[in-house]
SELUM-138013 format. One line per 5 residues: number of its first residue (from 1); their letters; for each residue x, y, z of N, C-alpha, C, O. Coordinates in steps of 0.2 Angstrom, whole numbers. Example, Ala and Ser with C-alpha at 12.3 -4.5 7.8 and 13.67 -1.06 7.14 Angstrom:
REM residues 2
1	AS	66 -28 39 62 -22 39 66 -16 39 71 -17 42 | 64 -11 35 68 -5 36 64 0 39 67 6 40
REM end
This chain:
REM residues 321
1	XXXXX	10 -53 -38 5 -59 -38 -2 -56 -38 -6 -58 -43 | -5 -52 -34 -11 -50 -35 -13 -46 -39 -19 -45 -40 | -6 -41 -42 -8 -36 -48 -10 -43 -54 -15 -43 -58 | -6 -46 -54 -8 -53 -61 -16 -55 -60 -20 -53 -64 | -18 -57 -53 -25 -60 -51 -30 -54 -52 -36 -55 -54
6	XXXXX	-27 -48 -52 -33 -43 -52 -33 -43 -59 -38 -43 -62 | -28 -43 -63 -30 -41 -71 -32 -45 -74 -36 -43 -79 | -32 -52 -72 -35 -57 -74 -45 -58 -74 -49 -60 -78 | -43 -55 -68 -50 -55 -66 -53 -49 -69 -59 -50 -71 | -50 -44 -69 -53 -39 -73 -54 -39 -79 -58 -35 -82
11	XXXXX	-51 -45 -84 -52 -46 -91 -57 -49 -91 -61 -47 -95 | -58 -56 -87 -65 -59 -88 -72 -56 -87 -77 -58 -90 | -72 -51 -80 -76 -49 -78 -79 -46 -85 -83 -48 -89 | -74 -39 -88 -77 -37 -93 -80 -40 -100 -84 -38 -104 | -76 -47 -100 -79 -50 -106 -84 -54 -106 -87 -56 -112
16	XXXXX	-86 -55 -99 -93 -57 -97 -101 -52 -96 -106 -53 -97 | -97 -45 -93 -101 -40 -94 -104 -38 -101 -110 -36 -101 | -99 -39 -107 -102 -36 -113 -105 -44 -118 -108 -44 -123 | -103 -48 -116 -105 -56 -119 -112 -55 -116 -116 -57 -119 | -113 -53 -110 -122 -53 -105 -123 -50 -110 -122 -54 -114
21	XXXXX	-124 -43 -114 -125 -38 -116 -126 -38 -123 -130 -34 -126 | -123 -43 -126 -122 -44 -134 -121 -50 -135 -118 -52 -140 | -125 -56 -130 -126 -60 -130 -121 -67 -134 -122 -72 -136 | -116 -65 -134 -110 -72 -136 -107 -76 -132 -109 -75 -126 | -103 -79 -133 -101 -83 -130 -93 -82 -129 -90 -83 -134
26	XXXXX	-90 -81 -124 -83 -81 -121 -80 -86 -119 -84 -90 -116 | -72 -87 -122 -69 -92 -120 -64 -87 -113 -61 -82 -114 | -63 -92 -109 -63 -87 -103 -53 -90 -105 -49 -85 -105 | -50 -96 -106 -45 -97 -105 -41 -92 -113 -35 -92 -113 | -44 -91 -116 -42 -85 -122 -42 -81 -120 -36 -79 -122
31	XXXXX	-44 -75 -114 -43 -72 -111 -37 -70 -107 -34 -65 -107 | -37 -75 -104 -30 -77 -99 -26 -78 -103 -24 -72 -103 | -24 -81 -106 -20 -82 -111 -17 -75 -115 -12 -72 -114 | -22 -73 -119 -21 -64 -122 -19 -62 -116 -14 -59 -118 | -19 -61 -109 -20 -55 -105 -13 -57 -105 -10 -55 -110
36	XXXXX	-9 -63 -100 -3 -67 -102 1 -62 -106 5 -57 -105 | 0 -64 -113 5 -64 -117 4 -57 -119 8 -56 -124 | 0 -52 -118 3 -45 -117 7 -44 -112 13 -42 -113 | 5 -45 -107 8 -41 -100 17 -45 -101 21 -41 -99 | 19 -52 -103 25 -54 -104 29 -50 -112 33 -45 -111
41	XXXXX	27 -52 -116 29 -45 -121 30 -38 -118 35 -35 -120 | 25 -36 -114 26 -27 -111 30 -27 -106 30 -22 -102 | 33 -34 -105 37 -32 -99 47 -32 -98 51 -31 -94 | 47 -34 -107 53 -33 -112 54 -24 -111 60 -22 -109 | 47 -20 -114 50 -13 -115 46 -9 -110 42 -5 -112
46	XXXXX	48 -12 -103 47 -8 -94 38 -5 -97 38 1 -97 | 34 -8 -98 29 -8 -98 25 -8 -91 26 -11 -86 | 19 -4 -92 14 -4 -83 10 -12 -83 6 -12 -87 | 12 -17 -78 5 -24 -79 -1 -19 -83 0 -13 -83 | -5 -22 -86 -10 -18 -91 -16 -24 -90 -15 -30 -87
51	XXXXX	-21 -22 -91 -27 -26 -92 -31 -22 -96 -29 -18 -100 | -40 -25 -95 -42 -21 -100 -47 -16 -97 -47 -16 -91 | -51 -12 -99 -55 -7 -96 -65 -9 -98 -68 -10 -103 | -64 -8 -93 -73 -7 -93 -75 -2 -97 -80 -3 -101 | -71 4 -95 -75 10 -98 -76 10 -105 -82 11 -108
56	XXXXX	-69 9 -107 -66 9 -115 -70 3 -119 -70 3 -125 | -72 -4 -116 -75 -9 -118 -83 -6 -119 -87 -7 -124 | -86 -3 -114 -93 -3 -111 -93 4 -119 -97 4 -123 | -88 9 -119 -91 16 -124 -90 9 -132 -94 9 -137 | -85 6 -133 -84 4 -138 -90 -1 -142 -91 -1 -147
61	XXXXX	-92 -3 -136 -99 -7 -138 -106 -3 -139 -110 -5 -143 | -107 2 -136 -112 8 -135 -111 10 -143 -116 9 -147 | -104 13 -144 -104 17 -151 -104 12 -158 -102 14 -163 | -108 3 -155 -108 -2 -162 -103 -5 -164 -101 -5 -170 | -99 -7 -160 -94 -11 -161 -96 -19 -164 -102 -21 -163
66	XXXXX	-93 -22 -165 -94 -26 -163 -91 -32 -164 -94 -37 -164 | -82 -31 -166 -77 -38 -165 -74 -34 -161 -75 -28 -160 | -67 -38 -158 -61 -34 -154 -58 -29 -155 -56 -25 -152 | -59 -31 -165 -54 -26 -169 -55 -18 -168 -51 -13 -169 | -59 -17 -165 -62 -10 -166 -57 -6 -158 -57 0 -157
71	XXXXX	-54 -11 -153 -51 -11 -149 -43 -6 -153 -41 -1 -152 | -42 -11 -156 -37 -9 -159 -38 -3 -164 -33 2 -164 | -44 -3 -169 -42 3 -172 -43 8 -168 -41 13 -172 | -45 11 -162 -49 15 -157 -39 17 -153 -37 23 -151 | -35 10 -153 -30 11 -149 -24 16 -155 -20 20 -153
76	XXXXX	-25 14 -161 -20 15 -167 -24 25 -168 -21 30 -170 | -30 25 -166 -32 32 -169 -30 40 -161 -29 46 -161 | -31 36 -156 -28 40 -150 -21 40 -151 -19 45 -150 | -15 34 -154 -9 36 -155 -8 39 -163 -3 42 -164 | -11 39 -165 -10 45 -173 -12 51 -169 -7 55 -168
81	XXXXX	-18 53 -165 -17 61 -162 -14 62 -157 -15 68 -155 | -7 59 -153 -4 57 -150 3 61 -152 5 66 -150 | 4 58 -158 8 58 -161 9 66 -166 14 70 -166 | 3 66 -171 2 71 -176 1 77 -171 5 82 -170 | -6 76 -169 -11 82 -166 -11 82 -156 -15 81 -152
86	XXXXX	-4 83 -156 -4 82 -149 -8 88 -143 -10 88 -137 | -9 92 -148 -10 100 -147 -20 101 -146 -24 103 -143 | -20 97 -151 -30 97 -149 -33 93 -141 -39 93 -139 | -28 92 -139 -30 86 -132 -33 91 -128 -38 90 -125 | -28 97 -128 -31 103 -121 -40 106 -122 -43 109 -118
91	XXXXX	-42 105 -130 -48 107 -129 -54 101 -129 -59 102 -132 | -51 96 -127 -55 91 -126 -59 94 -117 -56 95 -112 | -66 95 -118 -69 97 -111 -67 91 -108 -68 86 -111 | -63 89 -101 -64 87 -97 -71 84 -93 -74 78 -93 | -73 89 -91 -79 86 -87 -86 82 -91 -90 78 -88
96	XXXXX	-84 85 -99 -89 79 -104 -86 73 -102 -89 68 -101 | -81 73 -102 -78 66 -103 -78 63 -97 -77 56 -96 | -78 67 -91 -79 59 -86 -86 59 -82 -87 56 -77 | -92 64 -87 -98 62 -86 -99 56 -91 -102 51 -89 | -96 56 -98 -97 51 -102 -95 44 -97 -99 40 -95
101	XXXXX	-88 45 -95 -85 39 -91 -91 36 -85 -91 30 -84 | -93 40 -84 -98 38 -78 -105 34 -81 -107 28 -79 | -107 38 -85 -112 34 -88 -111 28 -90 -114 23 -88 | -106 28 -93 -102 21 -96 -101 16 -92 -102 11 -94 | -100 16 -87 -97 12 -79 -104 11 -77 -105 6 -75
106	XXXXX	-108 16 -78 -113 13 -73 -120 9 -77 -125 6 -74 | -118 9 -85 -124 4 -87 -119 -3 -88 -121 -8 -91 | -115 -4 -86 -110 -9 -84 -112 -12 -80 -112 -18 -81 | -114 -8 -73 -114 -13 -67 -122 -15 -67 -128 -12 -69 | -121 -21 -64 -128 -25 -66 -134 -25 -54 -133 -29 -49
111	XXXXX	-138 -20 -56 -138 -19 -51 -143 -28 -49 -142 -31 -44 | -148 -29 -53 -151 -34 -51 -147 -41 -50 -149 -45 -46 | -141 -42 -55 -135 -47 -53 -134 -45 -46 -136 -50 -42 | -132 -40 -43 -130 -39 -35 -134 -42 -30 -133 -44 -25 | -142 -40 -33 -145 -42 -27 -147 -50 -27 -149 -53 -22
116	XXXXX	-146 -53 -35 -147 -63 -33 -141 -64 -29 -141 -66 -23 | -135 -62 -32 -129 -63 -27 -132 -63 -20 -134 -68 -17 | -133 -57 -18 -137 -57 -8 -139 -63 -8 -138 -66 -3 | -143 -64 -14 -150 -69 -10 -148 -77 -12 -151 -82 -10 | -141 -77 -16 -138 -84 -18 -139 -87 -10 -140 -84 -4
121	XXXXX	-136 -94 -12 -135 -96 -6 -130 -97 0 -125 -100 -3 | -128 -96 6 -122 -94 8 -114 -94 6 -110 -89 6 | -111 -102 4 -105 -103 -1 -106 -97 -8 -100 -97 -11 | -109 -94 -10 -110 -90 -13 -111 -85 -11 -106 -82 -11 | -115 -81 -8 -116 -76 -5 -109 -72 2 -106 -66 2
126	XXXXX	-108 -76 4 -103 -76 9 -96 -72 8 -93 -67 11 | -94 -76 0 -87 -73 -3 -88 -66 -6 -84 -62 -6 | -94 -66 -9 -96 -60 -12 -96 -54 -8 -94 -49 -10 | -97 -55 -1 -101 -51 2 -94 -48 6 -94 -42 8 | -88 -54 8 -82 -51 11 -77 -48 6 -74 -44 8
131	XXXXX	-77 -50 0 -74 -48 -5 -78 -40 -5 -73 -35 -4 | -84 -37 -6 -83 -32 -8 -82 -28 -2 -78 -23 -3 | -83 -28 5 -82 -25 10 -75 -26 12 -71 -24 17 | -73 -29 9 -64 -28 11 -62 -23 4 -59 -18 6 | -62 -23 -1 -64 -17 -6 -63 -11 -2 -58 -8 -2
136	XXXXX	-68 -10 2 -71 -3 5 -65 -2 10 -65 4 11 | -61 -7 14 -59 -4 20 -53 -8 21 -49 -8 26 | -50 -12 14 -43 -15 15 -40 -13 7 -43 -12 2 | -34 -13 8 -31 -14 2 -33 -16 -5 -38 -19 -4 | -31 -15 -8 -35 -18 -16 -30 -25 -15 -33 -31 -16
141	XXXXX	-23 -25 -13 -21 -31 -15 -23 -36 -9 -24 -42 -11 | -24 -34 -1 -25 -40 3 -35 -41 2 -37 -46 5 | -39 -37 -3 -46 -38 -2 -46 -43 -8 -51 -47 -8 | -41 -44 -14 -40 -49 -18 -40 -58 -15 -43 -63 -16 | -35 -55 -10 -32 -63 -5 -39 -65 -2 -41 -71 -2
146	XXXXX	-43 -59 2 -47 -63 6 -53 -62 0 -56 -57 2 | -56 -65 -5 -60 -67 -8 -57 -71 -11 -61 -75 -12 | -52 -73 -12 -50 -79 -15 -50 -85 -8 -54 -90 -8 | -47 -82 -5 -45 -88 2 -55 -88 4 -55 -94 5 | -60 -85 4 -66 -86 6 -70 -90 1 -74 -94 3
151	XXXXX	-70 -91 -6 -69 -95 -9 -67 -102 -10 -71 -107 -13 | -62 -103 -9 -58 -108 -8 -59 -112 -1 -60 -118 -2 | -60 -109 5 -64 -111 11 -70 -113 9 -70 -119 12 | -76 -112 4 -81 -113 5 -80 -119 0 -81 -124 2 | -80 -117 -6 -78 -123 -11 -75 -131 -9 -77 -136 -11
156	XXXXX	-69 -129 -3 -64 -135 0 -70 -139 4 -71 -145 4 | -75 -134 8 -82 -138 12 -85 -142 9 -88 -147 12 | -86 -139 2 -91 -142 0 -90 -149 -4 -94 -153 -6 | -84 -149 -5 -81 -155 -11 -79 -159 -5 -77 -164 -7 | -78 -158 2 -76 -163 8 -82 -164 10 -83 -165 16
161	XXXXX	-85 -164 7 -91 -169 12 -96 -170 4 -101 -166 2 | -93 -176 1 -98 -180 -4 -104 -182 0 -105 -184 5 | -110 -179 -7 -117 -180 -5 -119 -186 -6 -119 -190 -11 | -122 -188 1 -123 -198 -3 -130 -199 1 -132 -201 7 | -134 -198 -5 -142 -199 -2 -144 -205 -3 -141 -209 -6
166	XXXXX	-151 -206 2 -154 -213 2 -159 -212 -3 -161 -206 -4 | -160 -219 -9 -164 -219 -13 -169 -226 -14 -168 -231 -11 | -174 -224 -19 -179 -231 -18 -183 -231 -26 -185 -227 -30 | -183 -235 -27 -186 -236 -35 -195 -231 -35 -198 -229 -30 | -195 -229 -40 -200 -222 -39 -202 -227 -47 -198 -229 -51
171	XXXXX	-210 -227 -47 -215 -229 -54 -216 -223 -58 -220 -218 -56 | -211 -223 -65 -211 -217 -68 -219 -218 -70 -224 -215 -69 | -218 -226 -77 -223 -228 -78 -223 -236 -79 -218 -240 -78 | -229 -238 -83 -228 -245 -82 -223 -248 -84 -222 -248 -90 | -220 -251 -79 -214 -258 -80 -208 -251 -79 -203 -254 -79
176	XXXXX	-208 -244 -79 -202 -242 -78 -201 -239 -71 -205 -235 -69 | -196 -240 -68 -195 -237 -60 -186 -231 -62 -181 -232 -65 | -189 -227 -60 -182 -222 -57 -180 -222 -49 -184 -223 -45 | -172 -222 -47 -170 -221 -43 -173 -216 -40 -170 -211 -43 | -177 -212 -34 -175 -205 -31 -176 -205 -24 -177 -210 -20
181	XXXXX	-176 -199 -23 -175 -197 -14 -181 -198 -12 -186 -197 -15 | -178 -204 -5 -186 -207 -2 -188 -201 3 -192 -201 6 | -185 -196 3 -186 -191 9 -190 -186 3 -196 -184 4 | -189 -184 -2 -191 -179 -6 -200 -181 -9 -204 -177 -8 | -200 -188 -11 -205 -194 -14 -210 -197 -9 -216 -199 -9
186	XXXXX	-205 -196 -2 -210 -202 4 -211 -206 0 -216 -207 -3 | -204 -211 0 -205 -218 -4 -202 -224 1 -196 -223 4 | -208 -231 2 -203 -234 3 -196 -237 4 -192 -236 0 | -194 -241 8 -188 -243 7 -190 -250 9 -195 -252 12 | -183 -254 5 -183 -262 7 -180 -262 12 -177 -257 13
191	XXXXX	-179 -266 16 -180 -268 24 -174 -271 22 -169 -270 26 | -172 -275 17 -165 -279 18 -159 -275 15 -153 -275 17 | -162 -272 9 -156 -270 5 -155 -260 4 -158 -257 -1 | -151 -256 8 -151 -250 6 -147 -246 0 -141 -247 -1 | -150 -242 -4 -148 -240 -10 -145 -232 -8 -149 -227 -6
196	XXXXX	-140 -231 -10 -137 -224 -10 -134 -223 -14 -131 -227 -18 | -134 -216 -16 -133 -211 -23 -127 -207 -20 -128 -204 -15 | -119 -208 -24 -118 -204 -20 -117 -197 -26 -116 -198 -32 | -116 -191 -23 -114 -186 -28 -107 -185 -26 -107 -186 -20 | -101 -183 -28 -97 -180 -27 -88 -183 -28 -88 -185 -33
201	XXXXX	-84 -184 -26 -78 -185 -28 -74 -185 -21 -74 -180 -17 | -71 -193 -21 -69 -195 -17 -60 -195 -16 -56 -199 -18 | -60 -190 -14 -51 -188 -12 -49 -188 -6 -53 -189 -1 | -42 -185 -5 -40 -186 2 -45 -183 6 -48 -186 11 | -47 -174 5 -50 -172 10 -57 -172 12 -59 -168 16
206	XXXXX	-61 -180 7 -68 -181 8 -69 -188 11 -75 -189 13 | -62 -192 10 -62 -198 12 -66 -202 20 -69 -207 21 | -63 -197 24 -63 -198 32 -73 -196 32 -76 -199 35 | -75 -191 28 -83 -187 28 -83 -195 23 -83 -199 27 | -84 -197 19 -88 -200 15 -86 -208 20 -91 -212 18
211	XXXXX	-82 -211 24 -84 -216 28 -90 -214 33 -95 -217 33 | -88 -211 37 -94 -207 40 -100 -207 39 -104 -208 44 | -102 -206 34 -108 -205 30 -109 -212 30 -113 -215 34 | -105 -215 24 -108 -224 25 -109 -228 31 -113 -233 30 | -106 -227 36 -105 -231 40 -112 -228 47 -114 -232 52
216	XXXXX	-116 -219 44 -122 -219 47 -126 -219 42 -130 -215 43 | -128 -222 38 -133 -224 33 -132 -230 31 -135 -232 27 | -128 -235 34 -130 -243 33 -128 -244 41 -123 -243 44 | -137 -246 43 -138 -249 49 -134 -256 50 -131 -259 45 | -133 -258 57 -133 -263 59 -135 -269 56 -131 -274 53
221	XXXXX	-141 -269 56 -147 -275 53 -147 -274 45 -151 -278 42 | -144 -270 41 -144 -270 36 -137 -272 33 -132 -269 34 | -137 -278 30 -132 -281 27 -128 -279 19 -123 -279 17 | -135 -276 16 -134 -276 10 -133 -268 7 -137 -264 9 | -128 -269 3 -130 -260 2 -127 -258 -6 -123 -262 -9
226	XXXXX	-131 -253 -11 -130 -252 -19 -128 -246 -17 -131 -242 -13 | -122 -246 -21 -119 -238 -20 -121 -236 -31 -121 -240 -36 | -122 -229 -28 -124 -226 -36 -120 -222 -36 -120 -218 -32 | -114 -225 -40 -110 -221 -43 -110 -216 -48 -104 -214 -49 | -114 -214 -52 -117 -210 -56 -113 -202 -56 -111 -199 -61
231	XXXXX	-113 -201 -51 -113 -194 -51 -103 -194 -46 -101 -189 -43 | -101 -198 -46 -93 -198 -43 -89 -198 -49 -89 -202 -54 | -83 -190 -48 -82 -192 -55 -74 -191 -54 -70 -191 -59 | -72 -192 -48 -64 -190 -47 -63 -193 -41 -65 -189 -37 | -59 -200 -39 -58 -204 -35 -48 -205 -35 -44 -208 -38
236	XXXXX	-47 -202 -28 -38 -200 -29 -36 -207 -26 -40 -211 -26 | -30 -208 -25 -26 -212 -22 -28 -214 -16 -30 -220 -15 | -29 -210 -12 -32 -210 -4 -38 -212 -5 -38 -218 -6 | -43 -210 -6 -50 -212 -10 -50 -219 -12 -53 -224 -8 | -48 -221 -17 -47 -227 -18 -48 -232 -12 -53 -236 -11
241	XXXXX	-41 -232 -7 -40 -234 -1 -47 -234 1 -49 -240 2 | -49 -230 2 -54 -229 7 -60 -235 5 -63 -240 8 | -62 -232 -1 -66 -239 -4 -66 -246 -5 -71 -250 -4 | -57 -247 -5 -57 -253 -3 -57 -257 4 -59 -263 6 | -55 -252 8 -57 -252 16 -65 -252 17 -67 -255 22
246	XXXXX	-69 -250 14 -75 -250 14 -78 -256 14 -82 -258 18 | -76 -259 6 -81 -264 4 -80 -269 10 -84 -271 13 | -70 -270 10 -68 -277 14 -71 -277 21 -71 -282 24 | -73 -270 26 -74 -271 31 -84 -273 30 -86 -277 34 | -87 -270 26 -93 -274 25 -94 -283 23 -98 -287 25
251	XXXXX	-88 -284 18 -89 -291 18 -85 -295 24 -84 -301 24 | -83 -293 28 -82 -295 33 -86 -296 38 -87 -301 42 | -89 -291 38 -95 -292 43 -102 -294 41 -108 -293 43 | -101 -300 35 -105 -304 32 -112 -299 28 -118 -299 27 | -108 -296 25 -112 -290 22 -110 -289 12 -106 -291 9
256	XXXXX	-113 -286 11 -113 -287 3 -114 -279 -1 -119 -277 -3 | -109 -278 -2 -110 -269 -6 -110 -273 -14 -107 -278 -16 | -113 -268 -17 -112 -266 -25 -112 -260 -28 -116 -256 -28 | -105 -260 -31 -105 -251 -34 -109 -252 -42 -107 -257 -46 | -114 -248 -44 -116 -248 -50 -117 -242 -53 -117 -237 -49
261	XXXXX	-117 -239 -62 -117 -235 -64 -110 -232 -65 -110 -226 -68 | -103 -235 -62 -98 -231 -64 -95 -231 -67 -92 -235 -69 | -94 -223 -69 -91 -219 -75 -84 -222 -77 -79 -223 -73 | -85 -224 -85 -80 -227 -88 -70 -223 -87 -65 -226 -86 | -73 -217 -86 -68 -213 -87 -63 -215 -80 -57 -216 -80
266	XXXXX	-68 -213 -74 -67 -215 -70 -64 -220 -65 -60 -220 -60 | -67 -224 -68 -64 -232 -67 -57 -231 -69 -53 -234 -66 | -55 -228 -77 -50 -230 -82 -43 -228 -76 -39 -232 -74 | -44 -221 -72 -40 -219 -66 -40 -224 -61 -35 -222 -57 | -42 -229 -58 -41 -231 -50 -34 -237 -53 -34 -241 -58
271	XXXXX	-30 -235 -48 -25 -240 -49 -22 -243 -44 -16 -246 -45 | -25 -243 -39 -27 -247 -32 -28 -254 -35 -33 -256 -38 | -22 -259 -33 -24 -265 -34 -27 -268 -30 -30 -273 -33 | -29 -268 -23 -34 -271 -19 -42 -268 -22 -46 -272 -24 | -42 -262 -23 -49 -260 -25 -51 -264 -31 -55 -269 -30
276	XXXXX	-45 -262 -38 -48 -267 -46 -48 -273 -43 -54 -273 -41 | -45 -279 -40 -48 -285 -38 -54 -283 -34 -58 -288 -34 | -55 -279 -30 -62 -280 -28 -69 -280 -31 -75 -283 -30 | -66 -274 -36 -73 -274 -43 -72 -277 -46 -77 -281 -45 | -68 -280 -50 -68 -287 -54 -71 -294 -51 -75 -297 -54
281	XXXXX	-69 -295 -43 -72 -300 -39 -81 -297 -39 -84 -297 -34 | -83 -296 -42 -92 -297 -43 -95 -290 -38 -100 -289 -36 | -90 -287 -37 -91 -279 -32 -95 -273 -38 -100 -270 -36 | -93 -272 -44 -94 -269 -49 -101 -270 -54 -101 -275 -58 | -105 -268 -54 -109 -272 -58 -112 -263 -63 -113 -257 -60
286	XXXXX	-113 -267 -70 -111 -263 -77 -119 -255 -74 -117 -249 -75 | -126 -258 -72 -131 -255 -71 -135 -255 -65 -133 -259 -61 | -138 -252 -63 -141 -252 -56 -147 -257 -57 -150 -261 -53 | -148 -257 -62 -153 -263 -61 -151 -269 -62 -155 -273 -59 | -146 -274 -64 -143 -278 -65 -139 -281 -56 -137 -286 -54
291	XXXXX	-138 -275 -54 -135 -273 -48 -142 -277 -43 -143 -283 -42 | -147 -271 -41 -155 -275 -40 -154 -281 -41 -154 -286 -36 | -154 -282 -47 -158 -291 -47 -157 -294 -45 -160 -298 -43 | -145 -294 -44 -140 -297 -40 -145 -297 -34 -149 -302 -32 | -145 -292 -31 -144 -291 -22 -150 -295 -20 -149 -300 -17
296	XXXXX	-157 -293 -23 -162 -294 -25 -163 -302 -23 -168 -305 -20 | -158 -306 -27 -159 -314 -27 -155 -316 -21 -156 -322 -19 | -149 -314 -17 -145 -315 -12 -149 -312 -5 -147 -310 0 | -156 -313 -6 -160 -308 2 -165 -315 3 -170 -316 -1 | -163 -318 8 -166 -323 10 -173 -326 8 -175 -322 4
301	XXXXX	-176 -331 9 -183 -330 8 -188 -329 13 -193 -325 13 | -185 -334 20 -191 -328 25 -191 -321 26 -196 -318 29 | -185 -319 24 -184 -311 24 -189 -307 19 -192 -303 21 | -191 -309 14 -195 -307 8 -203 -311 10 -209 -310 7 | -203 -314 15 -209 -319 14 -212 -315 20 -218 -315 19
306	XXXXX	-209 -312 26 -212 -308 30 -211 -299 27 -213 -294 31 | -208 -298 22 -210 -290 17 -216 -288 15 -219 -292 12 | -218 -282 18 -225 -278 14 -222 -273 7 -226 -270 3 | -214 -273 8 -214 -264 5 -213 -266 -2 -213 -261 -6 | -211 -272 -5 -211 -275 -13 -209 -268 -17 -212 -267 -22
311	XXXXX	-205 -266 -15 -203 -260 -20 -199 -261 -25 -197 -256 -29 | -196 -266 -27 -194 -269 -34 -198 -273 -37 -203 -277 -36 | -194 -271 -45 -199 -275 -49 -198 -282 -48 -202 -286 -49 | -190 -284 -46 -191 -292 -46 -193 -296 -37 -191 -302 -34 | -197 -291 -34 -199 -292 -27 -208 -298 -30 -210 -303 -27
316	XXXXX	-210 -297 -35 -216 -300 -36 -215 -309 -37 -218 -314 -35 | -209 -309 -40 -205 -315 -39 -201 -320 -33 -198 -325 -34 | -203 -317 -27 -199 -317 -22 -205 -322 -17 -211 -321 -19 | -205 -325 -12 -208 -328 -8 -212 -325 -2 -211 -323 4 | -217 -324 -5 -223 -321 -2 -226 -325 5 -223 -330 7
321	X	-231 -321 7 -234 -321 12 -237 -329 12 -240 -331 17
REM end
């Protein structure tokens, strides 16, 4: 299993290093794919797992290569002298050839890449940095597992705890308002109605984090709340549940959610019949602003009549001081 994940990894690494270098574009699942169905093929006539080489990639681009094919005629001309001229190989100088090697390997490695990696930020930095020192001091197969498994912890963190920011209508310009972070902006907020952006994808293991979240970002005294769904792009079975349990426990305690902005696609997946009846029942609404206007007109009038912060556009309509 790990000889498979290292060749893998080896085949992309490299076709990433000479695509940076030669500027194209790779499809990484072509890759896989090619390494795949060599190493099943070579493994009919007891063949070694195989991958590809840095070396022989990094000298084949050097001496102006510049499709695969040159892979192959490079691989078809070492077995013609192989085969014909077995006998010239002993005056090939060795130590030319693995000073070539060395040269070759080290305009490969990307020293300025290594040091943004340091300076990336910890979920990045972190795996990078166990993965090469287990290189140095464990197995090549268990330094594989623990860069995968440090990865996977860090990734699993970040995708369990969906990002769900407070926002507030922002004056791009006249008559037009953007949603953004009142914390980044120092932008009011409305006193009745709070507005949240969530980022992220709500499954089993974000569900229990993302109640959490809602349940400390809509106060007590706040009844009303606009989820932005914009940016959620994969809600599981469990998820689901959880959304329905959300709205219904808000509309119970005489309170009012609306999801706006959510993805077609999206929606086309929930198959939670308590949730579709709950967006169909006027929970769903098609735009954030449409969404606004609703909540907008359901917020009392003494409530609007003792507001200073009128940060919508349909607040000028509303019962003043």
């Amino acid at each position: 299993m790990s000889i498979a994940i290292l060749g893998l990894i080896e085949a992309v690494a490299i076709a990433r290093s000479i695509a940076m270098r030669s500027k194209q574009v790779i499809n990484g699942n072509q890759e896989f794919y090619g390494q795949g169905l060599s190493n099943f093929v070579g493994a009919f006539f007891q063949c070694y797992p195989s991958s590809g080489s840095f070396t022989r990639s990094g000298g084949n681009y050097d001496a102006g290569a510049k499709t695969p094919l040159a892979i192959l005629f490079s691989a078809f001309i070492v077995l013609g002298v192989l085969l014909f001229l077995p006998d010239i190989t002993q005056y090939i100088p060795v130590p030319v050839m693995a000073g070539s090697i060395l040269v070759i390997a080290w305009n490969l490695f990307d020293v300025s890449g290594f040091i943004k990696q340091m300076k990336a930020p910890k979920p990045d930095a972190i795996p990078f940095v166990l993965t090469f020192l287990s290189t140095l001091f464990l197995p090549l197969e268990s330094a594989i597992y623990v860069g995968i498994f440090a990865s996977l912890t860090f990734y699993l963190a970040k995708t369990a705890n969906p990002k769900l920011t407070v926002v507030a209508p922002y004056q791009v310009e006249e008559g037009v308002q953007q949603m953004k972070n009142v914390n980044r902006y120092d932008l009011p907020e409305c006193p009745a109605i709070k507005m949240v952006r969530l980022d992220g994808s709500i499954f089993f293991g974000a569900a229990e984090s993302f109640q959490e979240s809602i349940r400390g970002l809509v106060e007590s005294n706040v009844k009303r709340l606009i989820l932005i769904c914009k940016g959620m792009n994969f809600v599981d079975v469990t998820g689901q549940h959880t959304l329905a349990e959300e709205i219904e426990r808000i509309k119970k305690s005489e309170g009012t959610i609306f999801f706006s902005s959510l993805k077609g696609n999206t929606l086309d997946d929930f198959t939670d019949d308590k949730l579709q009846s709950l967006l169909k029942n006027g929970v769903l609404k098609d735009s954030t602003k449409i969404a606004v206007s609703e909540m907008v007109a359901q917020v009392p009038a003494d409530v609007c009549r003792t507001c200073t912060s009128r940060v919508f556009q349909e607040c000028p309509s509303r019962p003043n001081v």
